[in-house]
C-alpha positions as CSV (number, residue, x, y, z in Angstrom):
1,X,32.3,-41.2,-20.7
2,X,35.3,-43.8,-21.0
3,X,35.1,-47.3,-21.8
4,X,33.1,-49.4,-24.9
5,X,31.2,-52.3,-22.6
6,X,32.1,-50.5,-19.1
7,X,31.1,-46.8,-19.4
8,X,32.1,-44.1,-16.8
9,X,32.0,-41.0,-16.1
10,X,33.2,-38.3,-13.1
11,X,30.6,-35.7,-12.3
12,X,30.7,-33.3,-9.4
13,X,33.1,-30.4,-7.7
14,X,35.6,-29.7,-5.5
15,X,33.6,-27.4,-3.3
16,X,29.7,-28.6,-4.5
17,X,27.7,-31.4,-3.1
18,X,30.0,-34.0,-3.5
19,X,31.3,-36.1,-6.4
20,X,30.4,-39.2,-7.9
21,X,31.0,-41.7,-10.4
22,X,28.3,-43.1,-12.8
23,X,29.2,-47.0,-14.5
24,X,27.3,-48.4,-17.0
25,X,27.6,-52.3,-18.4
26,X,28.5,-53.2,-14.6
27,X,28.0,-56.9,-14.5
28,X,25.4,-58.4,-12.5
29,X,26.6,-60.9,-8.7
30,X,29.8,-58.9,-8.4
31,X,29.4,-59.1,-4.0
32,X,30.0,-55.3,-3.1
33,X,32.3,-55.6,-0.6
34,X,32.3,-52.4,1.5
35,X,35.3,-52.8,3.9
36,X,37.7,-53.4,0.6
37,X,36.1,-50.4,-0.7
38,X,37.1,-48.1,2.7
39,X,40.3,-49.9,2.5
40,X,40.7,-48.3,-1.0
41,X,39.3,-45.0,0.0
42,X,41.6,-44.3,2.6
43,X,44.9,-44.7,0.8
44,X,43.1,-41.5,-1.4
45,X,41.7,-39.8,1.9
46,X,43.5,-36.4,2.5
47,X,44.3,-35.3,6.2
48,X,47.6,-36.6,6.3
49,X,50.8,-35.4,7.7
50,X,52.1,-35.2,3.9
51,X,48.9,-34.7,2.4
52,X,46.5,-32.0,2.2
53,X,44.9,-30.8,5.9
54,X,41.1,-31.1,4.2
55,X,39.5,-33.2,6.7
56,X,36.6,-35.8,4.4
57,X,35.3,-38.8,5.3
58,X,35.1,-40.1,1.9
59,X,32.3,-42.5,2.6
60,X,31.1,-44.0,-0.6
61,X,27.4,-44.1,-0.9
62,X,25.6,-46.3,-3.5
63,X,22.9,-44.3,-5.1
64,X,22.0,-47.1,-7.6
65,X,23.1,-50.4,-8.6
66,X,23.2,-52.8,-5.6
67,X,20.8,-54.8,-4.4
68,X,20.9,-57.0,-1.1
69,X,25.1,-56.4,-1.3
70,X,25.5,-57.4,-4.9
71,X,25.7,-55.1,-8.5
72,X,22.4,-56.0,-9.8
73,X,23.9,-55.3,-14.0
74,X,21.8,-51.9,-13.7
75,X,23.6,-48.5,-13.8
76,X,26.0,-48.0,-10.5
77,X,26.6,-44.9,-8.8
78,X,28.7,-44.0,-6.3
79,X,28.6,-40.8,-4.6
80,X,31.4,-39.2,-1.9
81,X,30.3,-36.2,-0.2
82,X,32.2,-33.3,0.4
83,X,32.0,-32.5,3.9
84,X,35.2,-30.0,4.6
85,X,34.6,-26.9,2.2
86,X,36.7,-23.3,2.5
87,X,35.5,-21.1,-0.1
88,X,37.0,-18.3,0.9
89,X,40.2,-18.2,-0.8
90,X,38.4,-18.4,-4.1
91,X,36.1,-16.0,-3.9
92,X,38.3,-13.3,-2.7
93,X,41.4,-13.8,-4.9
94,X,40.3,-16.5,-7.7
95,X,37.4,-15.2,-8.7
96,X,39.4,-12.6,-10.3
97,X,43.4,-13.9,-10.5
98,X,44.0,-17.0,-12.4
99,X,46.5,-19.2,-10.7
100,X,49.3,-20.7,-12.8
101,X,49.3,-23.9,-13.3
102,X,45.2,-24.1,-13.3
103,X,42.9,-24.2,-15.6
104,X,41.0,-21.5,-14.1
105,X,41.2,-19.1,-17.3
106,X,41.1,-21.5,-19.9
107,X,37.8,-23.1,-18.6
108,X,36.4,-19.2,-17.6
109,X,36.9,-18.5,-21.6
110,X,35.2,-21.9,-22.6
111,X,31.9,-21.6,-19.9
112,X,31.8,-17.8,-20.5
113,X,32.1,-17.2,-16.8
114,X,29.6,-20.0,-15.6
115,X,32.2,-22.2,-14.3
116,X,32.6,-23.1,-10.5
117,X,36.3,-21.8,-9.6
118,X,36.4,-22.8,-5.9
119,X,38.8,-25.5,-5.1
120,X,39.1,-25.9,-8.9
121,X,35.6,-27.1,-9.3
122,X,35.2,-30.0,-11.7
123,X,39.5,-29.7,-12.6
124,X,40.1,-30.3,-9.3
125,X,41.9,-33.6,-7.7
126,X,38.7,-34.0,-5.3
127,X,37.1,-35.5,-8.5
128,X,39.7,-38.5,-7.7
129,X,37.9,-39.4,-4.9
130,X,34.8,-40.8,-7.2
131,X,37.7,-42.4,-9.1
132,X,38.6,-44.6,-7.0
133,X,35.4,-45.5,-5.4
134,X,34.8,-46.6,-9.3
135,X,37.8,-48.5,-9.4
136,X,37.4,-50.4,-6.1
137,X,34.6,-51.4,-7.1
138,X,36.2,-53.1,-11.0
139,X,38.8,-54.6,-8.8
140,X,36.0,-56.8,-7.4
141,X,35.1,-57.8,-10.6
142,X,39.0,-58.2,-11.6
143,X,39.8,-60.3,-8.6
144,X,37.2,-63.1,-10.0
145,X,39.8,-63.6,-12.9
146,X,43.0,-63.4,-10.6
147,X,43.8,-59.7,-12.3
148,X,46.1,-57.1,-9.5
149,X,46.1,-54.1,-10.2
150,X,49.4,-51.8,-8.0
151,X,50.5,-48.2,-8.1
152,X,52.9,-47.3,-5.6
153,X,55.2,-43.6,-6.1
154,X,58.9,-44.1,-7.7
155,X,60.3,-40.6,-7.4
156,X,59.7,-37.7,-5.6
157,X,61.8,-34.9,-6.6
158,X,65.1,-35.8,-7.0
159,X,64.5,-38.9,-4.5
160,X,63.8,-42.3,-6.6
161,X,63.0,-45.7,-5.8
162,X,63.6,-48.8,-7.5
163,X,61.7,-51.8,-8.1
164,X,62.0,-55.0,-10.6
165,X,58.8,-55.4,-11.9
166,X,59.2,-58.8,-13.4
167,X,60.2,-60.5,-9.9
168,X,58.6,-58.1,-6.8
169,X,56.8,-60.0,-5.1
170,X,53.4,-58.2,-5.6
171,X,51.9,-59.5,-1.7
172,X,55.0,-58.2,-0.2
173,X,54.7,-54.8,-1.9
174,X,51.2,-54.2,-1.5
175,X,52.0,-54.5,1.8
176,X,54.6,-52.0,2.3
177,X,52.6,-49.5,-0.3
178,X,49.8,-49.7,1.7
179,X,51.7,-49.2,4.7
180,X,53.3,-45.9,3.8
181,X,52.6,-42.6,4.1
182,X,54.6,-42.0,0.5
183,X,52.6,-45.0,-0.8
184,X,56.6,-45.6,-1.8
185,X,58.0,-49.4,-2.6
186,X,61.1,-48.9,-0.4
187,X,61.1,-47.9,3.4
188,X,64.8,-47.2,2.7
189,X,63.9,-44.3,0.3
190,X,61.1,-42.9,2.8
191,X,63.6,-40.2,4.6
192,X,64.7,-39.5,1.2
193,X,60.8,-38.8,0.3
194,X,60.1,-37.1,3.3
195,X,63.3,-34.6,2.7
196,X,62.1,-33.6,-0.6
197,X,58.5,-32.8,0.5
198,X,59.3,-31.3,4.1
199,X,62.2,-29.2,2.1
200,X,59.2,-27.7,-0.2
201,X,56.9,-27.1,2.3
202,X,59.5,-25.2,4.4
203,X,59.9,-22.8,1.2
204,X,56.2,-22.9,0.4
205,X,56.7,-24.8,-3.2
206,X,55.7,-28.0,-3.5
207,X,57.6,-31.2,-5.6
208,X,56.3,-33.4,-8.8
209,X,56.4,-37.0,-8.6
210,X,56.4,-40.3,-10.5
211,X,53.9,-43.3,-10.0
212,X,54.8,-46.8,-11.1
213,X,51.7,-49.3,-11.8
214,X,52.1,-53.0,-12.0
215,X,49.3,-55.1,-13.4
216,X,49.5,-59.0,-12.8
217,X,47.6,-61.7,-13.8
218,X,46.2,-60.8,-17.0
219,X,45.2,-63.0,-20.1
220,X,46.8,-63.0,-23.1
221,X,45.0,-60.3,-25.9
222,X,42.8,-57.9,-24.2
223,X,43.0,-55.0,-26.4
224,X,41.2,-53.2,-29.6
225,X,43.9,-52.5,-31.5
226,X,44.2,-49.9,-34.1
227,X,42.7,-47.1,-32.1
228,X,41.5,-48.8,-28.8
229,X,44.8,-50.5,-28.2
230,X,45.2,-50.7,-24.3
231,X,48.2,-49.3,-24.1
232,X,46.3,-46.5,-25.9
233,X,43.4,-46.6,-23.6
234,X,45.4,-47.0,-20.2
235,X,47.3,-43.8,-21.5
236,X,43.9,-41.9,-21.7
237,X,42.5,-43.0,-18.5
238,X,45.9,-42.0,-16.7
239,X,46.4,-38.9,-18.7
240,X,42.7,-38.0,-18.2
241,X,43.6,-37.2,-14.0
242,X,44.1,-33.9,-12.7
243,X,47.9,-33.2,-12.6
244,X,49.3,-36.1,-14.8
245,X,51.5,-34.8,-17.3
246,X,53.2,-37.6,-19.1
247,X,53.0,-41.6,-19.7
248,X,55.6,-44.2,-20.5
249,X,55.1,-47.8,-21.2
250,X,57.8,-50.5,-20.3
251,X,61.7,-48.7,-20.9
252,X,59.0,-45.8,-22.3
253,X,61.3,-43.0,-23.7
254,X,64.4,-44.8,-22.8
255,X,64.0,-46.7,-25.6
256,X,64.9,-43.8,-27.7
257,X,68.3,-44.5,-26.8
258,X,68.4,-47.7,-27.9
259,X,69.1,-50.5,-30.4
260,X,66.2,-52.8,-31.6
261,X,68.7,-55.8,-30.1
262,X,68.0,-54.2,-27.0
263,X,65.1,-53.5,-26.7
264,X,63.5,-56.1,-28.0
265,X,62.0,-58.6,-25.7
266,X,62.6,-62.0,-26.6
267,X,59.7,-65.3,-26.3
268,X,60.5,-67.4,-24.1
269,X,59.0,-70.9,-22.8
270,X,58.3,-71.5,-19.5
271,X,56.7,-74.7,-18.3
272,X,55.5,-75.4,-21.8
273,X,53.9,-71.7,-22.2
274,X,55.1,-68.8,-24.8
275,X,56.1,-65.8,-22.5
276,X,57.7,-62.3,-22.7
277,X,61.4,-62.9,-21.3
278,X,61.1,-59.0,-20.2
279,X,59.1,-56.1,-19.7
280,X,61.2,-53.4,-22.5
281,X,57.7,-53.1,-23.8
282,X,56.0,-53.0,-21.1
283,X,54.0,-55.9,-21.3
284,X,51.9,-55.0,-24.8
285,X,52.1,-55.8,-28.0
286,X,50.9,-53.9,-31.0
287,X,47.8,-52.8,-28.6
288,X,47.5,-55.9,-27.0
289,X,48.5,-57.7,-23.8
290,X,51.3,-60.2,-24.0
291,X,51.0,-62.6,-21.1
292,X,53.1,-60.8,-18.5
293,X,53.1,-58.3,-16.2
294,X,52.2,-54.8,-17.3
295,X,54.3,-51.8,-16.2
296,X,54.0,-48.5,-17.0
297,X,54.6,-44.6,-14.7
298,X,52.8,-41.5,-14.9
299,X,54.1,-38.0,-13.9
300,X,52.5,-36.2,-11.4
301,X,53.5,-32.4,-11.9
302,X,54.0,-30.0,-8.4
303,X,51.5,-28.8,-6.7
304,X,50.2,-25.6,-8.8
305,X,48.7,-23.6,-5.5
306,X,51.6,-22.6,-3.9
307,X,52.7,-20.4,-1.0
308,X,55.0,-17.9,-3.3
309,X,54.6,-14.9,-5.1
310,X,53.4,-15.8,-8.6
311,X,52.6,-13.6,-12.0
312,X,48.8,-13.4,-12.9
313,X,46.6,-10.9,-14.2
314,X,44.1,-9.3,-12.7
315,X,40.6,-10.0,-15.0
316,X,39.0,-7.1,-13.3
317,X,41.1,-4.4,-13.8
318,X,42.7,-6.2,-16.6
319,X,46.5,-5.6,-15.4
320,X,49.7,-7.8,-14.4
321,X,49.6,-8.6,-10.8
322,X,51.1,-11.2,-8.8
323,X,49.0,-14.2,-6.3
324,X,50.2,-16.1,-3.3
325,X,48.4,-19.2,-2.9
326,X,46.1,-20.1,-0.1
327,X,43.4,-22.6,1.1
328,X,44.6,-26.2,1.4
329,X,46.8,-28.2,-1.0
330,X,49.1,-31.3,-1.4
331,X,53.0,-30.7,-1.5
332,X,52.9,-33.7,-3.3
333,X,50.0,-34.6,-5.5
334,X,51.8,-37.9,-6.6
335,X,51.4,-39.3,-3.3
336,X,47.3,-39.5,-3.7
337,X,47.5,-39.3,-6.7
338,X,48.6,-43.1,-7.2
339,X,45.8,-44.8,-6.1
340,X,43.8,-42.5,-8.5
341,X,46.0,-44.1,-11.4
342,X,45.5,-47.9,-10.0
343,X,41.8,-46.8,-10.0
344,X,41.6,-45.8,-13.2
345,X,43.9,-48.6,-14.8
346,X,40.9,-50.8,-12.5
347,X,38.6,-49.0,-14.9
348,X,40.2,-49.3,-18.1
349,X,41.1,-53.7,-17.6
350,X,37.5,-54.3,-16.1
351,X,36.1,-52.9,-19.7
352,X,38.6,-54.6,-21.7
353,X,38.1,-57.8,-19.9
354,X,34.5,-57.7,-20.9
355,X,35.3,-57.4,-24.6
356,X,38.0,-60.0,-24.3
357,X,35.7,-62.8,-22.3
358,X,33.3,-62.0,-25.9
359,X,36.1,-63.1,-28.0
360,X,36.9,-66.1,-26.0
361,X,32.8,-67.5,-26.5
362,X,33.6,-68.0,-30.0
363,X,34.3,-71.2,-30.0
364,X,31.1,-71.7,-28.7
365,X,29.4,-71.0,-32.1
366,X,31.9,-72.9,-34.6
């Protein structure tokens, strides 16, 4: 489980029942509002031309937790069936070859052989699907305080877009985002996109990606700093989905290169408020949030299932052998995989929200 007020936590498997998310500390009137929630799932929903063929639904079903189409502040939990399930791949070739890149052998070793191998099971990117149901559903709750949440793919291979986080125009994005089948900022970098992706299907690889997330709209302070900073905690949310390999916050390790006169951001005043004048930092401040926008990227490794010859070992007849990768798989995992990181940043502002709106009823008691 993640969070200190709002607690979840991803159960289920890639080729089991389904997979849901469980969210406790959910507060109570928040209007469940099923076509945003669709609207959300889809932009996850695989079937696309660039995108794995696995044909689901991804219907969110509400198991507990809402009550004449509001949360009711009891325990919510959302459940996505799997509907589109080929085991076969797995249990003729994984069930004894672990594939690079997976944590097939690592989590045989730790469950002692118990573990559910097909499609992954509970490592697989199927478990984002319950992710972002989750974090639909905190962007209800988010929207109440004017709080955005956007992650939209900057790079795909060698292919990179560019966007200026402090002036976008975040309506204008979301639009074009939500719009493309790259979830990319640019239309003019789509070809590019598309290049790099067709390019490694055609020699049955697949490409890594980076994801960009804005945040806009939040207060000034949210954040438990030493240890439960939110830079800290957005890091362990992101870093926590399948395929994500790295984290950078603001200039992130750019600023390695630098001079504290440039990268610090100065204080500005704007219509009579103390603001950031830029976003080096990323938007937080010794843990906390600094009244601006909040930027930060994830990397999204390739694809590890891929169409080419790769070593292994065979665990039955404990020798070196090689696997070619079958079943059905993203050439791009990036792609989906953004609206799993804006789900999970959802998650991670919702429960810091909470703890910040306790902080602001202070005053109340002096």
């Amino acid at each position: 489980m993640q969070g200190r007020l709002l607690r979840y936590g991803v159960f289920g498997e890639s080729h089991g029942a389904g997979v849901g998310i469980f969210i406790e500390g959910f507060p109570p009137g928040v209007e469940y509002d099923e076509e945003f929630i669709a609207r959300e799932m889809r932009r996850r929903r695989p079937g696309g031309r660039f995108t794995s063929p696995r044909r689901e639904e991804d219907r969110v079903e509400v198991l507990s937790g809402v009550f004449r189409g509001y949360t009711t502040g009891a325990p919510l939990v959302l459940f996505v069936k799997n509907r589109d399930v080929d085991s076969s791949f797995y249990e003729r070739v994984v069930s004894r070859k672990p594939r690079p890149g997976h944590a097939d052998y690592p989590a045989r070793v730790k469950y002692h052989g118990y573990n559910d191998y097909r499609g992954g099971g509970m490592f697989s990117g199927r478990r984002t699907a319950a992710l972002v149901a989750g974090g639909a559903v905190a962007q209800l709750f988010l929207r109440k305080l004017g709080v955005r949440v956007l992650s939209y793919v900057v790079q795909i291979g060698e292919a990179r877009a560019s966007v200026d986080p402090q002036s976008v125009d975040l309506d204008r994005l979301e639009e074009r985002v939500y719009s493309s089948p790259f979830a990319s900022p640019d239309p003019a970098i789509e070809r590019a996109f598309e290049e790099e992706v067709v390019d490694a299907l055609r020699e049955g690889d697949s490409v890594g990606g980076v994801v960009e997330t804005l945040v806009d709209g939040l207060p000034t302070g949210l954040g438990d700093p030493p240890t439960e900073g939110l830079d800290a905690e957005l890091a362990r949310g992101v870093l926590s989905i399948p395929g994500v390999k790295g984290f950078e916050l603001g200039a992130g390790f750019a600023l390695g290169g630098m001079r504290g006169s440039e990268s610090n951001d100065p204080w500005v005043l704007r219509e009579g408020r103390v603001e950031l004048g830029g976003l080096r930092s990323g938007g937080v401040l010794g843990g906390l949030s600094a009244g601006r926008r909040i930027v930060f990227r994830a990397v999204f490794k390739p694809t590890s299932t891929i169409r080419r010859p790769q070593p292994t070992v065979d665990l039955v007849e404990m020798r070196e052998d090689n696997i070619v990768g079958e079943g059905r798989h993203d050439p791009c995992i990036a792609i989906r995989g953004s609206a799993a990181v804006q789900a999970v940043t959802r998650l991670v502002l919702a429960d810091h929200v909470l703890r910040w709106l306790s902080w602001e009823a202070l005053p109340w008691m002096r």
